[in-house]
Every structure is written in C-alpha cells, then in structure tokens.
N, C-alpha and C positions, 0 to 999 in steps of 0.2 A: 739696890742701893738704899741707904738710910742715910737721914740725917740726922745729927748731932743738934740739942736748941742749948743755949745758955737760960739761963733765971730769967731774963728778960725778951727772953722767946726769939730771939738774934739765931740765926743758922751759923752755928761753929766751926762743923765740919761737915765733911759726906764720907762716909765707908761703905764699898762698896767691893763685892767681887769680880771677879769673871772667869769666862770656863774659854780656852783656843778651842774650837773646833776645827780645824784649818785639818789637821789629818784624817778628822774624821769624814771631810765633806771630800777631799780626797779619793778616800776610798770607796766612797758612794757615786762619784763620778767615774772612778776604775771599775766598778761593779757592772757599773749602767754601760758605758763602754764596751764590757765586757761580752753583757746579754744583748747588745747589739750585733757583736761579732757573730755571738753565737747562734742570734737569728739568722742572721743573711744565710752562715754554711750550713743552717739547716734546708734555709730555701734554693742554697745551692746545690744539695746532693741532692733536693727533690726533683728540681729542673735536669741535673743529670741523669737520672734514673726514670724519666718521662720523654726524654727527645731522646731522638735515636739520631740528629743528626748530635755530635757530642762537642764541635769547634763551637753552633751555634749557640748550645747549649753555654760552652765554659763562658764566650763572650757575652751573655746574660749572667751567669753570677761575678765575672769578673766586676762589671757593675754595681752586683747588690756588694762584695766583698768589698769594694773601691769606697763605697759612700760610705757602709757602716763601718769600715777603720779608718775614714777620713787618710785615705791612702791616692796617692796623686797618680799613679801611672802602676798599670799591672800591665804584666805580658808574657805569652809565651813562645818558648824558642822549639820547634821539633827536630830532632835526626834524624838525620839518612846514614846510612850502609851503603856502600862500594869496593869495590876492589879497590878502587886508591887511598879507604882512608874513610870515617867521620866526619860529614860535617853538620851545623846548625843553622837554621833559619829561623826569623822570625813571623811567626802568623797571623798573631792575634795580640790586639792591647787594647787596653779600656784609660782612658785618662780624664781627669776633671776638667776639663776643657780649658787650664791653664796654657798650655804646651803642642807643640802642634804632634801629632801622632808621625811613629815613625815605622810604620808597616810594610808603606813603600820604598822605603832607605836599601838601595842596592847595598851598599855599606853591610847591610846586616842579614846578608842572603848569602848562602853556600859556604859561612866558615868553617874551614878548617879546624877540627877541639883543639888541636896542639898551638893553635895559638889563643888560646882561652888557658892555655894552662893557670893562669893564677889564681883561677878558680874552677876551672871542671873537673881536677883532681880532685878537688872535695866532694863533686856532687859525683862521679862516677863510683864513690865510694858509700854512696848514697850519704853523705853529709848536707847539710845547710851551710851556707856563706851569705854572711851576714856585717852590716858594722858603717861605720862612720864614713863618708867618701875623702877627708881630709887627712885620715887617720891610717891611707891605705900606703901602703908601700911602693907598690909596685906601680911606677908612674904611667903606664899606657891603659890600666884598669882606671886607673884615678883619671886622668882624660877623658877616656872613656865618657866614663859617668859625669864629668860636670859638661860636656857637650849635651848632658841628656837632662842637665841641671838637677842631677838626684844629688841632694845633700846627705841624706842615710838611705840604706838597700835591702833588703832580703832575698836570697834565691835559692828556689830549693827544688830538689829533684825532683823529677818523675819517673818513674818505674815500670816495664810493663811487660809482665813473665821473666821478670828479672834480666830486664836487660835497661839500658838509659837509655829511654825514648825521648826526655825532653827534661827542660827544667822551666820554672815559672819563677817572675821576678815579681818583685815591690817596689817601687822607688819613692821615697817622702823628696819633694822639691824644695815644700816651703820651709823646713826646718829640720833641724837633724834630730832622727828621734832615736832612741834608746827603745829598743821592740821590748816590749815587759814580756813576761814568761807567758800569760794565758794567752797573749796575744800570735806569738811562736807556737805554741800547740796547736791553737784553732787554727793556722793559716799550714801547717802541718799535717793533720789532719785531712783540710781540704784539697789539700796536692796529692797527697794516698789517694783520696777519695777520686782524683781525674785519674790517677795510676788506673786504678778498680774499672772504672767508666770505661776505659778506651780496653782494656781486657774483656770486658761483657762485649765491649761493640766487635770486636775481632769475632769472639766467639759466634757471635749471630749472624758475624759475615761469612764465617767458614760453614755454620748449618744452612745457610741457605745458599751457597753453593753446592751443599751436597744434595741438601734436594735438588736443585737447579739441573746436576750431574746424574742424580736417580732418576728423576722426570726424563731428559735425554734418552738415558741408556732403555726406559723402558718404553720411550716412544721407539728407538731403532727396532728392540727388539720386538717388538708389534710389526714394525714394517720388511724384517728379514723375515719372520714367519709369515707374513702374507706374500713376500715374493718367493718365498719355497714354495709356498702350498702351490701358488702357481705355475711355479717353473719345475715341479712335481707331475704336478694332473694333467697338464699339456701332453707328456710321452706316456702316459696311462694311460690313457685316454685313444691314443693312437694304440698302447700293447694290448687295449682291450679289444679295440676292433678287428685287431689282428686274428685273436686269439678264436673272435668269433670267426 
C-alpha cells in the first residue's frame, strides 16, 4: 500500500493492491491431505505384509486410513459360498468414536447379494459405488445408510483369484463429501492391496498344509516300514530255524 500526501502533507489517498490466494492455499491443503493419505496406505500395505494374521492386520490400517482421510466409519463385509446362494457379513469396522459400531448387528450377518442388488452388481463387476446418500434412488439403500447416519459413501470390491471375496465401505457422517480423484485411487489402491494380502495368506495356508500332509505321509511311511520289517523277520526267523 502507498499513500498519496497533498502540498500540505495531508494523506489524500491509499493505492494499494492485492493477490486472492484462496486457490492456492487450497491446493496446498489438497496436497498435504493428500500425502497424508498416502502415508497411512503406505503404513497399511507394510502392516499387511508383516502380520500374517491379515483381519487384525486390515483392522490396524483401517485406523491409520480412517484418521488420515478424516473418514468416520470403515468396514468390511466377507462372502460365503453355498449351495443356496451368496451371502455377506459384516467383520470388521474402525469408526471415530462418533457412532456406536455395528459388528455385532444380526441385521447385517448372512445376507443374501440379491438383495444388495443396488449395488453388488457394480462391485461383482468389479466396479466402485460411490456418491451422495440423499441423492440415491433406490429407497432401502438410502435407509439403509442414514440408519448408519452416512451422509456420503464409498464401496469397493475386493478380489481374490478372481472371484468376489468381499467389499470395504467408507462412510462420511458429518458431511457429504465429494471423494476427489487422488482420494479414489489411494483408497483403490488399498482394497487391491487387501485383494493381494488375503491371496498370499491362502497361499501360505495351502504350503503349510502340504508340508503338514508331506510330514504325515512320511511319518506313516517310516512306521509301515518298520511294521513290515517286523512282521517280515518274525516268519524268517522261524524258516531260518527250520531250514537249519
């Protein structure tokens, strides 16, 4: 700013400028957000790939992922296979201690997909569903979720040897948010990244059954030969005498 004097040294005017930075502090708030996200799923894929137990494992990053996207309620849902049919349960949820947890909700134990249909057709397609809770159509979804007080959602598959093993939600309570793109990727990302996890942990459960299964067979076979050798030598033993 400057000021203007007249002849007699009186302040006339002031001209002054200014610069908004309002977009720019913005995008430095998006950035830093951003690098927060993208710490947590880094310390979430480390925690995955260190515990071998992998529920307790997701329920410690669903934590770091919940705090660093100021994200109010994670969870996830597993399937089961039957002869009658798919259904889902819920196992695990991390929430900000707004809202009371609902892990133990008969409610949400043993359903049937085909009545999820308003959205498990997108994620059996391996799609994300996603979006506004006021904005949804289908009025038993929308129930649904404000019983659960989520004002915006995200849910997104999981994968595992290509088949739908489960999906993992988001839910914002305190305001409807508009999920920005880097925010969608990383949180993307990290659900491949549980697909991956629960494929290693299978893998490690089938090699140590096989050894489990080799160990076995080659304990039997140690003790069939030592009951031959003996039920062998017993009658030789006797054709030797004979023979003498």
């Amino acid at each position: 700013k400057v000021i203007e004097w007249d002849s007699k040294k009186n302040p006339v005017r002031m001209v002054g400028t200014h610069i908004d930075i309002t977009d720019r502090k913005l995008i430095e708030e998006e950035l830093k957000q951003k690098e927060k996200i993208l710490s947590a799923a880094a310390f979430s894929i480390k925690e995955l790939l260190q515990n071998r137990n992998y529920l307790d494992a997701m329920h410690k990053c669903f934590e770091l992922i919940g705090k660093a996207a100021q994200i109010d309620r994670i969870y996830l849902f597993i399937n089961t296979y039957d002869d009658q049919g798919i259904y889902t349960s819920q196992k695990l949820e991390w929430n900000s201690g707004r809202h009371h947890s609902q892990t133990n909700n008969n409610k949400l134990q043993n359903i049937p997909l085909e009545k999820l249909n308003d959205f498990i057709y997108d994620l059996r397609n391996n799609k994300p569903f996603y979006g506004i809770t006021r904005e949804l159509t289908s009025s038993k979804l929308k129930e649904f979720l404000k019983s659960r007080n989520a004002l915006s959602f995200m849910i997104l598959p999981i994968f595992v040897e290509n088949t739908f093993w489960g999906f993992i939600g988001f839910d914002q309570c305190k305001y409807e948010r508009h999920w920005k793109e880097s925010e969608f990727s990383t949180l993307s990302a990290f659900s491949s990244s549980i697909g991956k996890t629960i494929e290693r942990h299978l893998i490690e459960q089938a090699l140590e059954t096989s050894r489990q299964n080799a160990e076995t067979a080659n304990m039997l076979k140690s003790q069939f030969l030592a009951n031959m050798s003996h039920e062998i030598r017993t009658p030789l033993n006797a054709i030797l005498g004979f023979s003498e």
